[in-house]
N, C-alpha and C positions, 0 to 999 in steps of 0.2 A: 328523479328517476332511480329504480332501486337496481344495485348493482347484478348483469345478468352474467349467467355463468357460461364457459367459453368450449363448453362440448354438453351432448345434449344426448338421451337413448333416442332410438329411430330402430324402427323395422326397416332392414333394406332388404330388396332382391339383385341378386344379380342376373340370373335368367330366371326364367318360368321353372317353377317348385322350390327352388332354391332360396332361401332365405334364413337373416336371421335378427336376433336384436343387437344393436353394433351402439358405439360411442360416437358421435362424431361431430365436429364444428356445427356452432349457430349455423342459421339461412345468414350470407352476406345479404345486405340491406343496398338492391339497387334506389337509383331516383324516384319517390313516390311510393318507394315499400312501405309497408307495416309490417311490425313484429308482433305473433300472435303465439301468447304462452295457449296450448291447448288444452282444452277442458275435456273435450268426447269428441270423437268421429267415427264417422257410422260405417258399418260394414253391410256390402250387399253383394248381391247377386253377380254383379261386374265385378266384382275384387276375387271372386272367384274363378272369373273367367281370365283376368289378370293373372292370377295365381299358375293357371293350367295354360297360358298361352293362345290363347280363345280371344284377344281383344287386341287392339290397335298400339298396346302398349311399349315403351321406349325402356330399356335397363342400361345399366342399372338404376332404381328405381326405391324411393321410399313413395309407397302409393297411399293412399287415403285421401280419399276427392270429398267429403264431408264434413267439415271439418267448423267445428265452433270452438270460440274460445275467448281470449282477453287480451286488448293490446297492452304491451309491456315496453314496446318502442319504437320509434317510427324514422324516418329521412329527413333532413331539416323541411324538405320543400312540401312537405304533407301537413294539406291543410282538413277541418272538421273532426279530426280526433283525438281522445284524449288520452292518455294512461289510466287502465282500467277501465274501460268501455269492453261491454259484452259486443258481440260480433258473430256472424257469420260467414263465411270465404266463398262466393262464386269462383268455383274453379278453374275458368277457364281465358284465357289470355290470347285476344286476335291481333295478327299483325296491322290490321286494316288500312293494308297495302295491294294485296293480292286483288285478282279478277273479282273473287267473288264479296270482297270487302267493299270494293269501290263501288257495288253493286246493290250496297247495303243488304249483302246476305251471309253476315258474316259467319252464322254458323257453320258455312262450307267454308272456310277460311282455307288457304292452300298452307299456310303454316298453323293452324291451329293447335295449340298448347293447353294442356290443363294438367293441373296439378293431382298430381299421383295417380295419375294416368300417362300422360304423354308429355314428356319433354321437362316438366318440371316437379319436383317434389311434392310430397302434401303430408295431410295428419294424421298418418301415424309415426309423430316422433312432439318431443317433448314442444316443440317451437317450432313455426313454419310461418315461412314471410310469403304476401300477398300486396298487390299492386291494390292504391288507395282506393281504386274508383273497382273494383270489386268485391268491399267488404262493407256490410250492413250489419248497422244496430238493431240490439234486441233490447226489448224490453220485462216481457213479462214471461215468455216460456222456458221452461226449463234449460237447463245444456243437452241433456240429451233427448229430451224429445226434437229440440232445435236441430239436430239430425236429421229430421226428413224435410228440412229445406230445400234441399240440393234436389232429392227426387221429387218434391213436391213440385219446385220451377220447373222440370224435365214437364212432369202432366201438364203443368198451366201453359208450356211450349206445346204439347199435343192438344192443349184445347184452344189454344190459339189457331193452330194448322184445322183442326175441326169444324171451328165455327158454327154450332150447330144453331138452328133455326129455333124459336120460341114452339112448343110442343112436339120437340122430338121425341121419340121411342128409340134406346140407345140398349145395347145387349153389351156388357163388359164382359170378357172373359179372363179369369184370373182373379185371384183377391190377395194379391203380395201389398209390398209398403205404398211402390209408389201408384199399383190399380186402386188402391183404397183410396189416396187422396185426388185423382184422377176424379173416380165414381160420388165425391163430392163436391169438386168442382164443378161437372157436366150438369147433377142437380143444380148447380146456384146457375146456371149459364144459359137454361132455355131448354133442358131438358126436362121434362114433365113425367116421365117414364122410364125408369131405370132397371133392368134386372141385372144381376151380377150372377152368374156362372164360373162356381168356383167346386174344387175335391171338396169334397166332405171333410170338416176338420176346424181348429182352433182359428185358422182362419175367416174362414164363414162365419163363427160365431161373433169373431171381434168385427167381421164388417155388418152385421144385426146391430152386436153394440153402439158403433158408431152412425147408425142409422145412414148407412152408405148409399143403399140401393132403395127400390120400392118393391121389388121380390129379388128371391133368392133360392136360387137352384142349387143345392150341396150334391155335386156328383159326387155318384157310386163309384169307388177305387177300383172297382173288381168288370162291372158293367155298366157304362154309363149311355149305354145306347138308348136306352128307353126312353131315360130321361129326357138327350136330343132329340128328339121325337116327337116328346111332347111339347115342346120347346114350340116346334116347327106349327105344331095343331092347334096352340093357344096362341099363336101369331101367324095367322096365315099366310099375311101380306110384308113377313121379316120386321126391320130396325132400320130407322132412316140413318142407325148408327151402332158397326161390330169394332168395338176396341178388343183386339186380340192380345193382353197382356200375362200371358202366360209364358211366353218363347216356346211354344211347343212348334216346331213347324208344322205336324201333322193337325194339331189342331185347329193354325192359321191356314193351309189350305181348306179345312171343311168349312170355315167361318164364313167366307162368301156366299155358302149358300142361308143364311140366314139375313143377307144385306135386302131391303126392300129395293125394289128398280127406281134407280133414282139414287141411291144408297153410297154411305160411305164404309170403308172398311179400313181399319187403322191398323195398319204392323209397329205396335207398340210394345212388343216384350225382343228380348236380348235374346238373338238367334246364334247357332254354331255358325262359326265360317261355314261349314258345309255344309250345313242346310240349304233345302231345295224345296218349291211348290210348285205347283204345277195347274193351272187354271183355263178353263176354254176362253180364247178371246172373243169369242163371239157374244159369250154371257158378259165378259165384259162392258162388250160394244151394245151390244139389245137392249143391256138393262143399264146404260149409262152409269156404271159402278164407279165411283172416285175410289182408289186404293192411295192411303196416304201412308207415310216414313215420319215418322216422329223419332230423333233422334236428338237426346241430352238437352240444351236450352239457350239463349243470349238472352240478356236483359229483363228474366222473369224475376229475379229474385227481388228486386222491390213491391210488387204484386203479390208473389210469395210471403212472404214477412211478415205483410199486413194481415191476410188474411191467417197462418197461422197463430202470430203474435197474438192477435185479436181472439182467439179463440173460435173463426166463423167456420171454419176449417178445422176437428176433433182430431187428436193425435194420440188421446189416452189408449195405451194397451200396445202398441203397434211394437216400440222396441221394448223388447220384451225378454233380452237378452243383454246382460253388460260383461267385459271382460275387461281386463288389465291389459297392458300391451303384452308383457309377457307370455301371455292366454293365448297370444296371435291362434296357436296351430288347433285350439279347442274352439275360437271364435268362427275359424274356418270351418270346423267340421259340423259347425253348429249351422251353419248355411247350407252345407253342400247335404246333411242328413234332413233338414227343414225345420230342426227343432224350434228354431229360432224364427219368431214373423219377421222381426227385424235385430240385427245387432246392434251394439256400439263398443269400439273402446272409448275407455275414461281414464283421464289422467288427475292425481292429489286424493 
């Protein structure tokens, strides 16, 4: 094992906006840790919200919940890996103790932990340790495409919650990192009819490229009511399926009226605390609408992996943006302006 070195750079914050690049000790190595030198970890939309105090997040904090890389050193009692093994980090760590653990759901976990987010560190610093039985071998995809892992298991967690019947008719709205792998999953899963509704822009085009959808609606930046419209007249009878992955709340409110009776409606994008909608329950109740909560994932990322790894699931073009850690405050602005579909930092 090759000798590691005993302080390591790390992005840290101490509260929301505050941050910077610091020096500081390895991850101490509990029972069952691994030690993962990092290669990339992705940047999105929730690192943002991180950043401005908009998410559930614990400081002080090295965040980066994305995180691929190479074990370099492990606990004696870690068993299946090896030094030098590629890898990917499920971020998140359940007591499976609590009500909703013993209930097998753990995603509600009443201590729920994940790394660089809540409670425990993550990849953005040179080294980050992770508990054995949430890190998965890669084989064949890159390091930084190997970043859309993380949001990748998040969809296959909402298309799990979804369930969609063999020839549904499904309306995605949004076309970010993880609506793209989302809107290929649904195809392979029983959906037969896919539009995606997304702004006009580089995004649209890479979800064309990856043959995401089966149409595609490029809304107008300036008037996109038409379009809606027509939406409505070339599907009379709605979508036995509206995934709303935008975080627009204004836009998650109007999405129900496109849900066919009988319909599901998926709040699948990252909302402000303060957001608010507002819906009749009666359209509710008349049109048996299921409204489903897709939030983050347990257990997708060997599902994940495969289908990534494998190539069945298309990744090309999506991060489309790299930075240095140093980069941090350019990687951010590169989200918050959209320049970027997807980031990554990368470390070596």
């Amino acid at each position: 094992m090759a000798s590691l070195p005993k302080t390591m750079k790390a992005l840290r914050y101490e509260k929301p906006e505050v941050w910077g690049i610091v020096e500081v000790p390895l991850p101490k190595l509990r029972p069952g840790d691994v030690l993962v030198k990092v290669k990339a970890c992705g940047v999105c939309g929730t690192d943002l919200h991180i950043h401005e105090g908009e998410f559930i997040a614990e400081f002080p904090l090295i965040p980066g919940h994305e995180t691929i890389g190479e074990v370099v050193a492990f606990s004696d009692d870690v068993k299946g890996f090896s030094i030098g093994d590629r890898v990917a980090a499920d971020n998140s760590e359940l007591c499976g103790h609590c009500f909703y653990c013993r209930r097998g759901q753990e995603l509600l976990c009443e201590d729920f932990k994940a790394h660089g987010v809540l409670g425990l560190d993550g990849g953005f610093a040179e080294y980050a340790s992770y508990t054995q039985g949430r890190l998965f071998k890669l084989k064949n995809i890159s390091d930084v495409d190997a970043t859309l892992i993380e949001p990748a298991s998040c969809a296959m967690h909402g298309l799990e919650k979804i369930a969609p019947k063999a020839g549904s008719h499904a309306l995605l709205i949004g076309a970010g990192p993880t609506g793209l792998m989302m809107a290929q999953f649904l195809k392979q899963s029983g959906v037969s009819q896919l539009t995606i509704a997304a702004p006009e822009g580089s995004k649209m085009e890479l979800a064309k490229s990856l043959d995401a959808g089966d149409f595609y609606i490029p809304l107008s930046r300036s008037n996109a009511a038409p379009q809606w419209e027509q939406i409505k007249k070339d599907n009379p009878y709605g979508f036995d399926i509206v995934v709303e992955a935008s975080g627009s709340a204004k836009v998650l409110e109007d999405a129900i009226n496109y849900v066919r009776r009988g319909g599901k409606l998926v709040c699948y994008g990252v909302y402000p605390n303060s957001a608010r909608v507002s819906w009749a329950p009666s359209k509710i109740f008349g049109d048996e609408i299921t409204i489903i909560g897709s939030f983050s994932e347990t257990y997708m990322f060997p599902s994940t992996v495969d289908y990534l790894d494998s190539g069945k699931v298309k990744t090309k073009g999506i991060v489309n943006k790299t930075f240095k850690l140093e980069q941090w405050g350019e990687a951010l602005e590169s989200i918050r302006n959209k320049s970027a579909i997807k980031a990554a930092i990368v470390f070596d």
